[in-house]
N, C-alpha and C positions, 0 to 999 in steps of 0.2 A: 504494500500500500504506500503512493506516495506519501513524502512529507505534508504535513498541512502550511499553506502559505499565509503569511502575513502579509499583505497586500501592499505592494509599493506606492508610498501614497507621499503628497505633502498637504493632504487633507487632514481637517480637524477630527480628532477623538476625542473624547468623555474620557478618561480613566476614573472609577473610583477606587477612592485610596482611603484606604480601613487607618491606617498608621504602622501597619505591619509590613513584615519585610516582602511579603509573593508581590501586592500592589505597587510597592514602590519601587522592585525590581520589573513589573509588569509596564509602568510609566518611563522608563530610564530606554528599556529595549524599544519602545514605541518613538518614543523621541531621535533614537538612533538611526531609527531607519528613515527619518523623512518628516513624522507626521508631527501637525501643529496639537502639542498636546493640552488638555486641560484637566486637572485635578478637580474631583469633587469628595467632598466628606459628608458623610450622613452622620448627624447626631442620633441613634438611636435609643441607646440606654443609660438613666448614670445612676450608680448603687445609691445615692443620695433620696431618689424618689419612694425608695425602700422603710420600713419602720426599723429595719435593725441594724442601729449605731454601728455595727462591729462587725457589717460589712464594707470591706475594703477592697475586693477583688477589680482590678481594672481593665472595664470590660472592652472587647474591641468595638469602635465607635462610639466607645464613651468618650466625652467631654476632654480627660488627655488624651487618648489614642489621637483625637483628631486634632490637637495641639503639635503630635508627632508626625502625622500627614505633616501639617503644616510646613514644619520645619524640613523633610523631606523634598516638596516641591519650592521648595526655598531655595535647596542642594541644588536639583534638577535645574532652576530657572524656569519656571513650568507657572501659569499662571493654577491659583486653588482659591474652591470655592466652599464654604463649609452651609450644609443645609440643614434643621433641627428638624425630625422627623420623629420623635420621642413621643407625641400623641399618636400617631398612625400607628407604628410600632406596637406601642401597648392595646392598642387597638387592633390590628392585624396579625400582631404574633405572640404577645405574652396574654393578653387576655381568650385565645385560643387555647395556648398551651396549659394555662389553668382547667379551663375547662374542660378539656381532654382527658386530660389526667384524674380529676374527679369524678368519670364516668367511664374511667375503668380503662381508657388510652393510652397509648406510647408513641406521642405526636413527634414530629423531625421537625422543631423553629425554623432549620436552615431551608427548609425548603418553602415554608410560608415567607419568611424574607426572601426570598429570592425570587417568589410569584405573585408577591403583592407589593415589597417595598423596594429591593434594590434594583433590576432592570426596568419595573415602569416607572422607577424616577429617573435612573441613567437615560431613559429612552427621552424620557420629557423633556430632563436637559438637555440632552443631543440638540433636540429640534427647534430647543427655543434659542441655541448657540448656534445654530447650523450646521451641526459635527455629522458628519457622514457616520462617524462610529461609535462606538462603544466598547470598554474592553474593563476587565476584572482581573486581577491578582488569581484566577481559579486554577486549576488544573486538567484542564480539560483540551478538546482539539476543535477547530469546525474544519471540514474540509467539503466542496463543493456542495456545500448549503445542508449539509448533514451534522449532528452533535457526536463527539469521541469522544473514548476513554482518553484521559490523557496518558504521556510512555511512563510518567513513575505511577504504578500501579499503587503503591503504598500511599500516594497524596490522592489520586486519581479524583477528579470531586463531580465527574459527569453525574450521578447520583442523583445529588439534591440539585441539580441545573434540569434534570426532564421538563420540568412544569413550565420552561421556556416558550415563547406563541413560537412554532415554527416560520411562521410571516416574519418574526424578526432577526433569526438565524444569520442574515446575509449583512447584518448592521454589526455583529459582534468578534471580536475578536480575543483569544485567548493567548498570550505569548508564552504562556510559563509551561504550553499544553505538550511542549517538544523536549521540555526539560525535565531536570530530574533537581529537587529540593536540594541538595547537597551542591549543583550549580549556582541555584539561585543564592545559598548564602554565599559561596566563592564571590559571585558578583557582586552581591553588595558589600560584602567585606574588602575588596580589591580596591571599592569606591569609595569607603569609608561611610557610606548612605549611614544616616540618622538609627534608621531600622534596625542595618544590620545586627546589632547584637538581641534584640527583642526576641522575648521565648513564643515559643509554638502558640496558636491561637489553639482554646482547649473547646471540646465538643460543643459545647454552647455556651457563648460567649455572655451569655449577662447570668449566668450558674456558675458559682464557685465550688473548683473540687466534683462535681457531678452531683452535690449535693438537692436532687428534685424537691425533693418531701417537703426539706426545711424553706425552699425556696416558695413555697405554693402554701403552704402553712403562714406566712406571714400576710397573705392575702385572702385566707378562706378560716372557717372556722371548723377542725376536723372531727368527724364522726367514728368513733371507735368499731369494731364488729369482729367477725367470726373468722379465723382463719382451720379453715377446716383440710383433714387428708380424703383427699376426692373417690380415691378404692375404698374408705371404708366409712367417711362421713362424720368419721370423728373430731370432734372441735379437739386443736391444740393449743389454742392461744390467743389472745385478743387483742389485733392490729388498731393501729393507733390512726389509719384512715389509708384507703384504698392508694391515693395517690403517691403512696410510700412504697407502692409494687409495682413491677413490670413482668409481664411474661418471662418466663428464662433465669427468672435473678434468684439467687442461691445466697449471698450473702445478709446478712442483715436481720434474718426471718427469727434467729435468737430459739430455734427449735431443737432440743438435743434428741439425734437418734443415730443409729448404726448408721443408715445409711441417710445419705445429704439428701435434703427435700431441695424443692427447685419450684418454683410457683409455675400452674399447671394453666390455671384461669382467674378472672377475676367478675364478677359478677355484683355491677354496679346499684341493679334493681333489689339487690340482698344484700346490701353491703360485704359482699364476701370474699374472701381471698382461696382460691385452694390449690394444695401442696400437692406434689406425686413425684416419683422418680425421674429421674434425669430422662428413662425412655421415653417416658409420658408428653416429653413439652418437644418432642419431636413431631411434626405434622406433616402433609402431602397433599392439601388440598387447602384452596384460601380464595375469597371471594373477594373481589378486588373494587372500587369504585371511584366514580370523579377523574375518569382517565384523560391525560394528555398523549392525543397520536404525534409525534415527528415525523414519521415516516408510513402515511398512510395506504401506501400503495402494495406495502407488506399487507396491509390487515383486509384487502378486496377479498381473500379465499381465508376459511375458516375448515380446522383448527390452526393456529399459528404453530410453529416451531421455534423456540429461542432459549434465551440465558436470563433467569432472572434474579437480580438481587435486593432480599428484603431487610435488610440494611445495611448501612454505608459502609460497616468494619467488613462486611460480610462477602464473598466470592459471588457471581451470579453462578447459578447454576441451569441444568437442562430442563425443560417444562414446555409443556402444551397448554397453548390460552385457548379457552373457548368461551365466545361469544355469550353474553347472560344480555337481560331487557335495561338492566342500569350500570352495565359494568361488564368483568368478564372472571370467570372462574381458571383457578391458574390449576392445574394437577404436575407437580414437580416429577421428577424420574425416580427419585428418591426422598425419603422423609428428609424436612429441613431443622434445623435448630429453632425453636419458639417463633415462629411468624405470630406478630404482637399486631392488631387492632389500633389501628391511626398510624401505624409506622408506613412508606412507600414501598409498592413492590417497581421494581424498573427495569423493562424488558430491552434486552440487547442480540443486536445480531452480529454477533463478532464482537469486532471495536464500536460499531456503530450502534448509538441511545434509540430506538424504534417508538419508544414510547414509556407509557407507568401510568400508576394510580396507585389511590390509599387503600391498606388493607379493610376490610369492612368486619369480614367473619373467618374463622377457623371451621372449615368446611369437615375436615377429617386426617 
């Protein structure tokens, strides 16, 4: 497969720049090859809007992140624009992700940011700047109007990019999509960029540590219930509120037995939690909804054939889609690790993003 091209341009780009190092080695290569660049920052989050004093976690696109943009497109000589988008935000992606979670979900933020807040505002800016493009710090490839894995598989972030409009494909550009992370810091470390030393952006960006529960707990008031073992119905313990569990998760459950419980289901209408063996939270069938096609010309003849991945940490693997009336039922080749309810499943044909949607139900 050829390389993906970055378009020889001395036309205007969008760049948004988080304050971390992918974007602002993303604006540095653009600027190199030609194009008239512009930095943009989104104010999304700042732990301040929180009730608990003694968070300190500084989140990307918080208030300093984008202090550090700043200073970055400073480096560059790059004109930067900083936008507060912190009502939207809590509106589009943490007040979802609350509510996910409290009926029994395992929502992906990055991917509602990314389908409601950051490309339809890069997009908006483009047009009200006149920038032909658009480009993001991601990890990913576009090549002849199609969405790629990017080549480090380990950053790879096509994933939470499916819910992209395919109509805007041919405005977007990813530079980092050919690289490998270990380059990108080389570069910015060569360059002395602002960034360069800054630590890894961690799975969600306004959650310290991965800490959900305590994060959604400071905005809801929690209900206690029944954490029960599913083979035999026996209550073992009493969970301190549903949104304290995910499918899969093993840790935390404070349950002592021979063998390790693993949360099996979660059952929001009973406030319930239930446990079962590790084989148990393996499944092979998941009813999928809310889908975005890319590549529609795949989906004319049904059953489909491809590779799908039901989250981001996770490999896709082999699976037949078949067509449902609000969605489409996925049957894997083999049982999967915990396919979780609100999490994305995202269909691949090859290198190539074909499509996704959010999981609905755990079919079998």
């Amino acid at each position: 497969m050829p390389s993906t091209l970055i378009p020889p341009s001395n036309e205007k780009v969008i760049v948004g720049m988080s304050g971390g190092v992918d974007s602002s080695v993303a604006a540095l290569i653009l600027k190199q090859k030609g194009f008239h660049v512009e930095g943009v920052s989104f104010i999304l989050y700042e732990a301040r809007l929180r009730r608990e004093p003694s968070y300190r976690h500084v989140a990307c696109c918080s208030i300093q992140a984008i202090k550090e943009a700043a200073l970055v497109a400073s480096q560059l000589d790059i004109p930067h624009t900083i936008v507060d988008l912190r009502e939207e935000f809590i509106d589009k992606v943490i007040n979802p992700f609350i509510d996910a979670y409290t009926r029994g979900l395992t929502p992906n933020p990055c991917v509602l940011c990314n389908r409601y807040i950051k490309f339809p505002h890069l997009l908006r800016i483009a047009d009200e700047k006149g920038a032909s493009y658009i480009s993001t710090g991601h990890y990913a490839r576009i090549q002849d109007g199609s969405l790629l894995k990017g080549i480090d598989r380990k950053k790879d972030q096509s994933y939470v990019l499916y819910v992209i409009n395919k109509g805007d494909i041919g405005r977007l550009i990813f530079p980092l999509g050919e690289m490998t992370k270990t380059e990108v810091r080389r570069i910015a470390n060569s360059l002395n960029l602002y960034s360069a030393k800054r630590p890894e952006s961690q799975e969600i960006c306004f959650i310290e540590d991965k800490r959900y529960g305590k994060f959604i707990e400071d905005f809801i008031n929690p209900v206690e219930g029944p954490i029960i073992e599913i083979k035999t119905g026996k209550v073992l313990k009493t969970h301190k509120g549903i949104f304290y569990y995910t499918i899969g998760q093993r840790r935390g459950l404070g349950i002592s037995s021979r063998e390790p419980y693993y949360v099996v289901k979660i059952d929001p209408e009973q406030n319930t939690v239930y446990v079962g063996s590790k084989e148990e939270v393996y499944r092979k069938e998941i009813m999928v909804e809310d889908l975005n096609i890319l590549e529609p010309q795949i989906f004319r003849d049904f059953p489909v054939r491809a590779t799908v991945k039901i989250r981001s940490t996770m490999p896709d693997v082999g699976a037949t889609i078949y067509p449902e009336k609000n969605g489409a039922r996925i049957i894997f080749d083999s049982p999967q690790w915990a396919p979780a309810p609100g999490q994305s499943a995202v269909f691949y044909d090859n290198e190539c993003v074909i499509g996704g949607g959010v999981i609905q139900k755990i079919l079998g």
